[in-house]
TIKOL-846961 format. One record per residue: residue number from 1; residue in three letters; x, y, z of N, C-alpha, C, O in turn. Coordinates in Angstrom, 1 decimal, m for minus. Example, Ala and Ser with C-alpha at 12.3 -4.5 7.8 and 13.67 -1.06 7.14 Angstrom:
<nodes>
NODE pos code    n.x    n.y    n.z   ca.x   ca.y   ca.z    c.x    c.y    c.z    o.x    o.y    o.z
NODE   1  ALA   13.2   m5.7    7.8   12.3   m4.5    7.8   13.2   m3.3    7.8   14.2   m3.3    8.5
NODE   2  SER   12.8   m2.2    7.1   13.7   m1.1    7.1   12.9    0.0    7.9   13.4    1.1    8.0
</nodes>
This chain:
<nodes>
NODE pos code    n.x    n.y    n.z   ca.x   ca.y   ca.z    c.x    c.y    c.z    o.x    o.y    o.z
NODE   1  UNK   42.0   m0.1  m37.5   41.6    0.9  m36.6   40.1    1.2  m36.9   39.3    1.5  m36.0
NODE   2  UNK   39.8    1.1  m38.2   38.2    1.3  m38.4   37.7    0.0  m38.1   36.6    0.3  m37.6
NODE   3  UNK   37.8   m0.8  m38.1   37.1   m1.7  m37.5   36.8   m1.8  m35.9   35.7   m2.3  m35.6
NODE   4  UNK   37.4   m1.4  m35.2   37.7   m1.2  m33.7   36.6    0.3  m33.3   35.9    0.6  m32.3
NODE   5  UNK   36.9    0.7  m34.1   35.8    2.4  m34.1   34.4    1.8  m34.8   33.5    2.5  m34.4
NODE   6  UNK   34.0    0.8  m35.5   32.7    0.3  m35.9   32.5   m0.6  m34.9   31.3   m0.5  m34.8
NODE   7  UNK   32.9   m1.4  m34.1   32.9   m2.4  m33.1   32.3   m1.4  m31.8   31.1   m1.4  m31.4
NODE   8  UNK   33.4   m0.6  m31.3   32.5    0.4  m30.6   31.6    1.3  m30.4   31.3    1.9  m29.4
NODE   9  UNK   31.2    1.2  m31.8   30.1    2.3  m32.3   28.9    1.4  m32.1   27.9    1.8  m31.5
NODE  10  UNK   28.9    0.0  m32.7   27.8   m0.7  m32.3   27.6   m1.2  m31.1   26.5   m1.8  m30.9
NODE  11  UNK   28.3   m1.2  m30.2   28.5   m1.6  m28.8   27.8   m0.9  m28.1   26.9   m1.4  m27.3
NODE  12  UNK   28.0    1.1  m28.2   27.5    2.1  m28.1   26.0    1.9  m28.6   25.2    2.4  m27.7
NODE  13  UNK   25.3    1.3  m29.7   24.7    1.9  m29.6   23.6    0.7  m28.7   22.6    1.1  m28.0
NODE  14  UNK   23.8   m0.8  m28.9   23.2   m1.7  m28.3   23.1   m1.2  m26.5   22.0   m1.1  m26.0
NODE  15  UNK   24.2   m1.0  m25.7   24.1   m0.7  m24.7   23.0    0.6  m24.7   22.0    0.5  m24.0
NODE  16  UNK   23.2    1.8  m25.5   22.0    2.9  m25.4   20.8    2.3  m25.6   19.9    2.9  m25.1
NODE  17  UNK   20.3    0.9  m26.4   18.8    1.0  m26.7   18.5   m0.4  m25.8   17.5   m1.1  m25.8
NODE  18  UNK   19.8   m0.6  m25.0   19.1   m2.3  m24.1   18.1   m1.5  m23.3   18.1   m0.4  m22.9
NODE  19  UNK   17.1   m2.6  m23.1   16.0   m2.2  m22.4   16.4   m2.2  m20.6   16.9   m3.0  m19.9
NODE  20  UNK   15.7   m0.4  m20.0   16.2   m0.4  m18.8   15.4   m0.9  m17.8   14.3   m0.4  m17.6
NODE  21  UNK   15.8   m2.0  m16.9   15.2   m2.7  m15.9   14.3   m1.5  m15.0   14.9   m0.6  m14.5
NODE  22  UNK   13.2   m1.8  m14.9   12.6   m1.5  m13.7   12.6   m1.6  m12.2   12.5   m2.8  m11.9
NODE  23  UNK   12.7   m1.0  m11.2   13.1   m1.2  m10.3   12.7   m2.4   m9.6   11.5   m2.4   m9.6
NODE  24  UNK   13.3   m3.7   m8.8   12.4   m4.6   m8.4   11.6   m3.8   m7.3   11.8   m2.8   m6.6
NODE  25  UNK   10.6   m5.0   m7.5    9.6   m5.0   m5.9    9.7   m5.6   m4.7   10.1   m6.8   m4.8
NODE  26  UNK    9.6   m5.1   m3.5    9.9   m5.8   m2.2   10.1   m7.5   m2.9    9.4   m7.8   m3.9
NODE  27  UNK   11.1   m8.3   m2.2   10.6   m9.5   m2.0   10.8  m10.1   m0.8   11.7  m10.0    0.0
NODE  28  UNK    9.0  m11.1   m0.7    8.7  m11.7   m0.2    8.2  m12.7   m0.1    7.3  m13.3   m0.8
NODE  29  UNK    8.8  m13.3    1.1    8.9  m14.9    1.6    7.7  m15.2    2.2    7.1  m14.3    2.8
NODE  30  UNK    6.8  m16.9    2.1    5.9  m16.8    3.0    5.9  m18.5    2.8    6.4  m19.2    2.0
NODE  31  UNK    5.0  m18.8    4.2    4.8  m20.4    4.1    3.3  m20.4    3.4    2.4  m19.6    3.4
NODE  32  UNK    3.6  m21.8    2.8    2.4  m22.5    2.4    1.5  m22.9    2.9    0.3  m22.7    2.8
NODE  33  UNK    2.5  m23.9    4.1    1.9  m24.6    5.1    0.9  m23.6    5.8   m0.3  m23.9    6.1
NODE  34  UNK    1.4  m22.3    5.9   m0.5  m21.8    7.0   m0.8  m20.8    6.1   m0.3  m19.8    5.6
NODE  35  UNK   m2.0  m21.5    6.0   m3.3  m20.8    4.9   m3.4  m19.4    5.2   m4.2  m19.0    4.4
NODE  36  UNK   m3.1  m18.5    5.8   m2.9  m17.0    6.2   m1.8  m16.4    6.4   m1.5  m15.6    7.3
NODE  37  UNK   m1.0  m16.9    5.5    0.2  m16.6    5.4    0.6  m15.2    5.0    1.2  m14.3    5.7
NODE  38  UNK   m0.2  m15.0    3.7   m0.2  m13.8    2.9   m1.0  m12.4    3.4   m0.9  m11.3    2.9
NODE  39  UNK   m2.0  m12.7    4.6   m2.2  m11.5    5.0   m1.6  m11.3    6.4   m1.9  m10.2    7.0
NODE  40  UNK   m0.8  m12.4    7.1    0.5  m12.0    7.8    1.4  m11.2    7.4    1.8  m10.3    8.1
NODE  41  UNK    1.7  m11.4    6.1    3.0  m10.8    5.8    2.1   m9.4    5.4    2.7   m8.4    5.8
NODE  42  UNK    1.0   m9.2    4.9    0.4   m7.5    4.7    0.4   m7.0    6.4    0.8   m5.8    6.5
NODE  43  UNK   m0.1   m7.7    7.7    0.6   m7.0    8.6    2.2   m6.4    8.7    2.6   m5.3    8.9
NODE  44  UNK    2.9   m7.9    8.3    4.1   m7.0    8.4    4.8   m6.3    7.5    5.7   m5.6    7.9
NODE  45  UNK    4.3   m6.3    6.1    4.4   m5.1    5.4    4.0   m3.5    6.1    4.6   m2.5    5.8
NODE  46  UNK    2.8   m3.7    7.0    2.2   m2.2    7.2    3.2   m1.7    8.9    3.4   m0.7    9.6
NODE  47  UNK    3.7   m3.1    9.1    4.6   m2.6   10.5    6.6   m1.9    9.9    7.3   m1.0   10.5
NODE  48  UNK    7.0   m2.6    8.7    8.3   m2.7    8.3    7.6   m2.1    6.8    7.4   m2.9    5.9
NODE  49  UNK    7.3   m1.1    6.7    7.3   m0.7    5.3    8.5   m0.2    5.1    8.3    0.1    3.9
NODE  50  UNK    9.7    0.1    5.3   10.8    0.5    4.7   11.8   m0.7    4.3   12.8   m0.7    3.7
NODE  51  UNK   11.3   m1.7    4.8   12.4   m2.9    4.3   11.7   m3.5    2.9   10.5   m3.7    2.5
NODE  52  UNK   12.8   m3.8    2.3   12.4   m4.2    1.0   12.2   m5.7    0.9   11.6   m6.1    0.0
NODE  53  UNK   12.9   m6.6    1.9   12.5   m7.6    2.0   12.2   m8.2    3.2   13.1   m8.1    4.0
NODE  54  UNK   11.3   m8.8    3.6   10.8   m9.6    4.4   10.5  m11.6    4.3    9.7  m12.2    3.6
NODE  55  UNK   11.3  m12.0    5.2   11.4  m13.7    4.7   10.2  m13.8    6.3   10.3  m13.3    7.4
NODE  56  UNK    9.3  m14.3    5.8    8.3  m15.3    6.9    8.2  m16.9    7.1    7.5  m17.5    6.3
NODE  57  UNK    9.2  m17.8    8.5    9.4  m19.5    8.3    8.5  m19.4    9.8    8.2  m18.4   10.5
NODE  58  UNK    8.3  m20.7    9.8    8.3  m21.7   11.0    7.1  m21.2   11.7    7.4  m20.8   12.9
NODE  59  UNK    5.6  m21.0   11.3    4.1  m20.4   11.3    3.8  m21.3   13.2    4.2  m22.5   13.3
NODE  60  UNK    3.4  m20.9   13.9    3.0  m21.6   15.3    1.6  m20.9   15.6    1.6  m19.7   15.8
NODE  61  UNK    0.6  m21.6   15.7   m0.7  m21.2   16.0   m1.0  m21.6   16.8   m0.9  m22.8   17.3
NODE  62  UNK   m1.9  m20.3   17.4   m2.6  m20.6   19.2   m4.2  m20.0   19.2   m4.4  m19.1   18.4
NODE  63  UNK   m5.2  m20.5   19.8   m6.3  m19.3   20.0   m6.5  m19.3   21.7   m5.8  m19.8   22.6
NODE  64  UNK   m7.5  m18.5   21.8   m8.0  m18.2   22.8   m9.4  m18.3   22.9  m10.1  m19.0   22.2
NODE  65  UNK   m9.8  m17.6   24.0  m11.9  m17.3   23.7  m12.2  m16.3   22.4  m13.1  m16.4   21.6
NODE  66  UNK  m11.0  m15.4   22.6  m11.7  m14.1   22.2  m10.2  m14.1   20.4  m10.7  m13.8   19.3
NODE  67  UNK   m9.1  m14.4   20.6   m8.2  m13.8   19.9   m7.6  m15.1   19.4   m7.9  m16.2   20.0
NODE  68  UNK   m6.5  m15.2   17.8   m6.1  m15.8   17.3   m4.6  m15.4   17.4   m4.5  m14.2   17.0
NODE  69  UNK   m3.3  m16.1   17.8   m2.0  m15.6   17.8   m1.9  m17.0   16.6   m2.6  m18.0   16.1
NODE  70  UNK   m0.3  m16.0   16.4    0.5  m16.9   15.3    1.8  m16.2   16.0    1.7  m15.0   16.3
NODE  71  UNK    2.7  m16.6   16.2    4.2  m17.1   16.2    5.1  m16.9   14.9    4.7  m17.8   14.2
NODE  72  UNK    5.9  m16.4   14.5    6.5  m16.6   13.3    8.2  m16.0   13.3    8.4  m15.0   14.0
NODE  73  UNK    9.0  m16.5   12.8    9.9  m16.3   12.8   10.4  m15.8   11.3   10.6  m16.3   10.2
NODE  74  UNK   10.2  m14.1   12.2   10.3  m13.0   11.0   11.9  m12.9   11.1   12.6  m13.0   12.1
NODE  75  UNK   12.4  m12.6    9.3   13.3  m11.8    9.3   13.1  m10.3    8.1   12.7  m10.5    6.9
NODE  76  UNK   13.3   m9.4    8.4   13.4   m8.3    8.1   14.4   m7.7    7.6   15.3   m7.3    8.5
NODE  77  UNK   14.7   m7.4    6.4   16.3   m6.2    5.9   16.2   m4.9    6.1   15.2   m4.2    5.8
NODE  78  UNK   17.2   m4.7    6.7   18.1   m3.5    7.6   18.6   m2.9    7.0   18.9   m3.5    6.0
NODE  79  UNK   19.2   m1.5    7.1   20.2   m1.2    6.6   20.9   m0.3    7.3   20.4    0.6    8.0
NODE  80  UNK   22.4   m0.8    7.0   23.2   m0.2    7.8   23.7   m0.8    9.2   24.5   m0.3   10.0
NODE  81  UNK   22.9   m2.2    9.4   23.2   m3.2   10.2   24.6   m4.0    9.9   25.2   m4.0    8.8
NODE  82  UNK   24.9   m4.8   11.1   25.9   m5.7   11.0   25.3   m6.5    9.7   26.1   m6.5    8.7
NODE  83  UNK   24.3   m7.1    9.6   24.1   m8.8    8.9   23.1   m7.5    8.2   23.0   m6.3    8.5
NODE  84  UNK   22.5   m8.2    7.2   21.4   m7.9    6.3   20.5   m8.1    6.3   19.8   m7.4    5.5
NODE  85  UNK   19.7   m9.2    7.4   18.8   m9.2    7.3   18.5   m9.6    9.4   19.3  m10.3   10.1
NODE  86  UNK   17.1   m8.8    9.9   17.5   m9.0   11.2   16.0  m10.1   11.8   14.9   m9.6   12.0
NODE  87  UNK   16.1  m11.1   12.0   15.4  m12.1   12.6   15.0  m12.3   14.3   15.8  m12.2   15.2
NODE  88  UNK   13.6  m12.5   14.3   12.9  m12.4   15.3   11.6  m13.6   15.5   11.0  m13.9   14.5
NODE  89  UNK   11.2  m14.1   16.6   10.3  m14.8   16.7    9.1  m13.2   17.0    9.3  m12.5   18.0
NODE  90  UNK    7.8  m12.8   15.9    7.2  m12.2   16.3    6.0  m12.5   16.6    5.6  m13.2   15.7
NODE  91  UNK    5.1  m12.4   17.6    3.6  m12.6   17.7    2.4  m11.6   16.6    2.3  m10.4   16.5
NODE  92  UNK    1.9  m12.3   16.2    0.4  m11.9   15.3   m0.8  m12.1   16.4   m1.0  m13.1   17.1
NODE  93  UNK   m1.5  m10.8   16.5   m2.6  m11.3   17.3   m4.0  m11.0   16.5   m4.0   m9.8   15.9
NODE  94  UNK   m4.7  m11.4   16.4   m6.0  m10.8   15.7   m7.5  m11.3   16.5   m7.8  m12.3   17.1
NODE  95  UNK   m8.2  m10.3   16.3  m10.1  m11.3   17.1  m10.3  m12.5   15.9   m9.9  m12.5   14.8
NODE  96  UNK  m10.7  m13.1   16.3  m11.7  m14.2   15.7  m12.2  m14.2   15.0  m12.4  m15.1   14.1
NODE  97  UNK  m13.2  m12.5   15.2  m13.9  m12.1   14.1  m13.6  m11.3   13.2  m14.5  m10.7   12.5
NODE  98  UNK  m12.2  m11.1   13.0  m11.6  m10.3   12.4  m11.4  m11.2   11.0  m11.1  m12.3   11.4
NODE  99  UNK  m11.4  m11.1    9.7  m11.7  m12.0    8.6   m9.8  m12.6    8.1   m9.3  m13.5    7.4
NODE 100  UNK   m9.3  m11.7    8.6   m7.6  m11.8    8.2   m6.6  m11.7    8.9   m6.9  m11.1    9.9
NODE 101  UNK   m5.6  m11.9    8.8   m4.3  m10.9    9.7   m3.9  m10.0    9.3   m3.1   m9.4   10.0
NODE 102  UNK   m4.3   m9.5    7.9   m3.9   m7.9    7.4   m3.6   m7.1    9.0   m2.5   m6.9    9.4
NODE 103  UNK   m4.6   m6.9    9.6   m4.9   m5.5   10.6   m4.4   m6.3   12.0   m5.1   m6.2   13.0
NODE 104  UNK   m3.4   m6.8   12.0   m3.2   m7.8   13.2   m2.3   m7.0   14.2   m1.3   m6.3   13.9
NODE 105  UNK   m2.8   m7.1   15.1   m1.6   m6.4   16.0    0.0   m6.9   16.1   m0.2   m8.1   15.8
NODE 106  UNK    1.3   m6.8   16.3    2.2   m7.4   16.6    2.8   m6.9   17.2    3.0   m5.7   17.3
NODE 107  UNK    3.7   m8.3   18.1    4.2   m7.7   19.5    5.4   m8.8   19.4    5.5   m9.9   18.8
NODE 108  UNK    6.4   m8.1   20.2    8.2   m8.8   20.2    8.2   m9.0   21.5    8.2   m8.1   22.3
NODE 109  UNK    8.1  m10.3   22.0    8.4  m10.8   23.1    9.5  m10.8   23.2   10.2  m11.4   22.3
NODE 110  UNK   10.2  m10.1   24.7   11.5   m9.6   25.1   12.6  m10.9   24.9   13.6  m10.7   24.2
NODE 111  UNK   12.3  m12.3   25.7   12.8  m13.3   25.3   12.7  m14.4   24.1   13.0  m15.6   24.2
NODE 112  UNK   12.1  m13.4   22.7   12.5  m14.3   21.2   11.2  m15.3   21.6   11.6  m16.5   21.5
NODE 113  UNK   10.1  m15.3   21.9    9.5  m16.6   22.0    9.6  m17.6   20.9   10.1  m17.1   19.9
NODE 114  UNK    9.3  m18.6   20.7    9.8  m19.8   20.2    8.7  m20.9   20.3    8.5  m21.3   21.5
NODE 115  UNK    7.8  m21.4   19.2    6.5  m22.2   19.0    5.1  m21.3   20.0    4.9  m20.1   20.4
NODE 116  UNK    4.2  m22.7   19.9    3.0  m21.9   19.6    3.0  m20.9   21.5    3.7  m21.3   22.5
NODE 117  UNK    2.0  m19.6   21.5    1.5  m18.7   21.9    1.0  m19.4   22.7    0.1  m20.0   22.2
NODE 118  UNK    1.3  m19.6   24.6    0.4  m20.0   25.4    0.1  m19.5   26.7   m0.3  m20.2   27.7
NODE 119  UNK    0.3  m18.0   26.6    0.2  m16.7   27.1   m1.4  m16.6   27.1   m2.1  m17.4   26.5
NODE 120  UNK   m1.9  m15.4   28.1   m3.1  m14.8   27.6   m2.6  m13.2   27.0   m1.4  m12.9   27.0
NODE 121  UNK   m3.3  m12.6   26.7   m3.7  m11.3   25.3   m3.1  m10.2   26.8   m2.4   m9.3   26.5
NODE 122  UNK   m3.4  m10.3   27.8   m3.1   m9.5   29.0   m1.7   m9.2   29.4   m0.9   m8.3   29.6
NODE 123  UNK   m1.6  m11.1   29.2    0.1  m11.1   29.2    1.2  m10.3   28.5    2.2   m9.7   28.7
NODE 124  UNK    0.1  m10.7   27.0    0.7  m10.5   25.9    1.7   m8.8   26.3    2.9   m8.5   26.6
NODE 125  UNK    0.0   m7.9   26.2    0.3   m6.5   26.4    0.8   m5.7   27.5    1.1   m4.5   27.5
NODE 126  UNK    1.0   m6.7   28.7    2.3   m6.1   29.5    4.0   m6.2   29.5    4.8   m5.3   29.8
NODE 127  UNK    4.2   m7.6   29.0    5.2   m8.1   29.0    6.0   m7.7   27.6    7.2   m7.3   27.5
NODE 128  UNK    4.9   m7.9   26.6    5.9   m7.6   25.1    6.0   m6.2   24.7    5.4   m5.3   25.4
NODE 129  UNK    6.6   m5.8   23.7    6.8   m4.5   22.8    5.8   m4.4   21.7    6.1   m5.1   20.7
NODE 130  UNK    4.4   m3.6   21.5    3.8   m3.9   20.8    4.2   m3.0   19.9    4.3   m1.9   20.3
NODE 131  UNK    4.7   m3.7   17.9    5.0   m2.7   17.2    4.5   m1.9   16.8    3.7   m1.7   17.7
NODE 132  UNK    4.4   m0.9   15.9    3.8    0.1   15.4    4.1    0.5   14.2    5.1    1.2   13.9
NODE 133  UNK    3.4    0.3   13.5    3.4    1.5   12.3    4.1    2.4   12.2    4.2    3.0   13.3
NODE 134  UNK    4.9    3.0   10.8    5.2    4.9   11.6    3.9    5.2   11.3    3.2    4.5   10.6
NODE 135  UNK    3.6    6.4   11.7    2.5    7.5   12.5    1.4    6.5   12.9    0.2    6.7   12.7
NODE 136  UNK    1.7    5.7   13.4    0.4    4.7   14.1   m0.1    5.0   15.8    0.7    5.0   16.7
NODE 137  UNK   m1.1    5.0   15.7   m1.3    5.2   17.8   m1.7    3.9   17.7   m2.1    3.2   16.8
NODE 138  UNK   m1.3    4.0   19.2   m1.2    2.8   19.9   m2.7    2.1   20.0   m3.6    2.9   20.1
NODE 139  UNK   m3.0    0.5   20.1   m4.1    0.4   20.3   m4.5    0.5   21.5   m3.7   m0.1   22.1
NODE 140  UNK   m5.5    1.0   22.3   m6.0    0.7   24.0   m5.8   m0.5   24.7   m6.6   m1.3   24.3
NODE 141  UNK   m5.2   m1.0   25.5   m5.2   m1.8   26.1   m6.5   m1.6   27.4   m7.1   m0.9   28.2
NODE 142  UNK   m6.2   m3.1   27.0   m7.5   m3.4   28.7   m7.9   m2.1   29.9   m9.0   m1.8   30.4
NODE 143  UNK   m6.7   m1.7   30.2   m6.5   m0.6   31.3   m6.6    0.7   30.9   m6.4    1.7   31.6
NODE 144  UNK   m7.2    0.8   29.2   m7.9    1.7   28.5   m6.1    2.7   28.1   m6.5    3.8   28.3
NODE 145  UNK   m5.2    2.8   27.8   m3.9    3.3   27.9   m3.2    2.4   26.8   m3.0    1.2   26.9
NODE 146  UNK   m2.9    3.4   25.5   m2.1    2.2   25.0   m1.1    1.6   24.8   m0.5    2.6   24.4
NODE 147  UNK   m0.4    0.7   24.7    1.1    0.2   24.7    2.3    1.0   24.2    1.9    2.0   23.6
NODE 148  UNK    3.8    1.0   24.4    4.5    1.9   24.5    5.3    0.9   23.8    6.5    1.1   23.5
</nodes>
């Protein structure tokens, strides 16, 4: 019986002094393959800040005169959803002279688009769902009014 009371006394005390894990940090997925992968995913960090994880596959690049799109087939974790994690073909748009995709606009085309962007920026902002930030305004569109 004392053996069994020293067994659990040292048990007791190794579980009190194991070291307590720190909470993890988001994780996140990104491709290699497109060199701007990583400040995609800081857009979609600043659009999905409440998901803790975000996976970014299958990068599709387009330009324009004025704007650069990317295509990507985001998935995002939910909660309280059917599945765990919820996947989407999303559009990245940025100017040309814009140095990154951190500050990129994104927009959910109603029909899931699928490879590269060969829309114009006009199209883009009538037809798709431009996301938002929480407390974010909208940016102006062309018709000076901005997306909903």
């Amino acid at each position: 019986m004392r053996i069994i009371a020293m067994v659990l006394f040292a048990f007791a005390i190794l579980l009190g002094c194991a070291k307590k894990t720190p909470p993890q940090e988001p994780t996140l997925f990104t491709s290699s393959e497109f060199p701007g992968s990583e400040s995609v995913m800081a857009a979609a960090r600043r659009i999905f800040p409440e998901s803790g994880e975000i996976d970014m596959r299958n990068f599709f690049m387009s330009v324009d005169d004025t704007h650069e799109f990317v295509v990507v087939f985001t998935g995002r974790e939910i909660k309280g959803g059917f599945e765990r994690m919820y996947w989407r073909y999303l559009t990245f748009v940025k100017k040309k002279s814009d140095r990154d995709w951190s500050t990129a606009r994104v927009f959910d085309v109603p029909d899931n688009h699928f490879g590269p962007f060969r829309e114009s920026m006009a199209w883009l902002e009538k037809n798709a769902k431009e996301l938002q930030a929480p407390n974010q305004m909208p940016e102006p569109t062309a018709s000076g009014r901005g997306s909903s």
